[in-house]
C-alpha positions, -999 to 999 in steps of 0.1 A, spaced: 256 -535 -264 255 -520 -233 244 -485 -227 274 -472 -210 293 -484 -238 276 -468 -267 279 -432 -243 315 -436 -240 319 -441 -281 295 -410 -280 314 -390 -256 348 -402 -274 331 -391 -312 322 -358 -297 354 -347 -280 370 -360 -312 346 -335 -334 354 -303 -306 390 -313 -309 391 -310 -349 369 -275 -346 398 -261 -322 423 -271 -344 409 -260 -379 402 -228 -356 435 -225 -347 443 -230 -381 422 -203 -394 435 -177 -371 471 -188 -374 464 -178 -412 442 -143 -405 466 -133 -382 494 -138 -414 474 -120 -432 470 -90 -409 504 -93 -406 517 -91 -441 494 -66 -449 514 -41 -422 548 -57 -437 534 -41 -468 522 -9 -456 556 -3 -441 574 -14 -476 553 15 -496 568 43 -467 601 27 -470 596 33 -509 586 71 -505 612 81 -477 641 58 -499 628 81 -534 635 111 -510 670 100 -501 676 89 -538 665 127 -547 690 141 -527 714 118 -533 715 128 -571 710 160 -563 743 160 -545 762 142 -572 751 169 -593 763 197 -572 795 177 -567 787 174 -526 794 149 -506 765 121 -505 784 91 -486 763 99 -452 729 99 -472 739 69 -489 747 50 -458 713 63 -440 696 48 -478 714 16 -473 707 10 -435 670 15 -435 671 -4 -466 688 -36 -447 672 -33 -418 632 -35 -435 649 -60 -454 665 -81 -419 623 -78 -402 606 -90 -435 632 -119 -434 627 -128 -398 589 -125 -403 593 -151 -431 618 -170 -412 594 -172 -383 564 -176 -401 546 -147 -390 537 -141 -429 533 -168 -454 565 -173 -477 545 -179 -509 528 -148 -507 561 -125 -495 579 -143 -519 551 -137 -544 552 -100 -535 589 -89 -526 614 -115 -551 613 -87 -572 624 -60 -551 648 -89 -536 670 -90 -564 677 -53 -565 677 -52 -525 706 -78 -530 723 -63 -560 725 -31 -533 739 -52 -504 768 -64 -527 778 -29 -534 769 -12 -505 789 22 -491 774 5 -458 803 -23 -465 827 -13 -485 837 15 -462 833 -7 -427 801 12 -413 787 -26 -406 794 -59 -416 772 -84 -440 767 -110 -413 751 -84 -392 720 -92 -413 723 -129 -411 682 -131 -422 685 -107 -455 714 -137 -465 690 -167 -453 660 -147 -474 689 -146 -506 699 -178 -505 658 -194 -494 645 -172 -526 678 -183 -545 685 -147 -559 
């Protein structure tokens, strides 16, 4: 074999070992960056949780004192559906992994979706359902 021959198998072996280093780095911060991600997803989800017991509070506490509670309830249902709408989108465009979100949030899901099907929000034309076309693509992906 001739020298310039077994350099250029060389050369082509080496760019081939760079090119599957870049890629399984690409890979690796594709998933970190996921992870980053869905770890902020989360930290919003437990202040959603506090500031929706708040509104939950007053809510009863209005039925109690026989006050009106219909403009709390549609505040409670809107920031509800919108966290609901970004962690779908995130999902939808992969920006967190769907094993672990679904792993995480089915749960909460299924009352999330019980809500949306009894919402003040619709019932009393404050918004419409397919103004969160991604919370219906996360029901129906989930299948709750």
């Amino acid at each position: 074999m001739d020298i310039e021959v077994i350099i250029l198998i060389v050369g082509i072996f080496i760019q081939l070992f760079i090119a599957s280093v870049a890629f399984t780095s690409l890979l690796i911060i594709q998933r970190i960056n996921q992870r980053i991600i869905f770890n902020e997803v989360v930290k919003q989800e437990r202040e959603l949780r506090i500031k929706l017991n708040e509104y939950r509070e007053e809510i009863s506490k209005r039925k109690s004192l026989g006050l009106d509670f219909n403009d709390i309830a549609l505040d409670y249902d809107t920031l509800l559906f919108n966290y609901y709408e970004y962690l779908a989108i995130s999902v939808y465009k992969r920006l967190i992994n769907e094993y672990i979100a679904e792993l995480y949030f089915k749960t909460s899901l299924i009352y999330v979706k019980e809500q949306f099907e009894s919402s003040i929000l619709f019932d009393q034309n404050f918004a419409n359902r397919d103004e969160y076309p991604a919370t219906i693509w996360l029901f129906n992906n989930w299948r709750i």
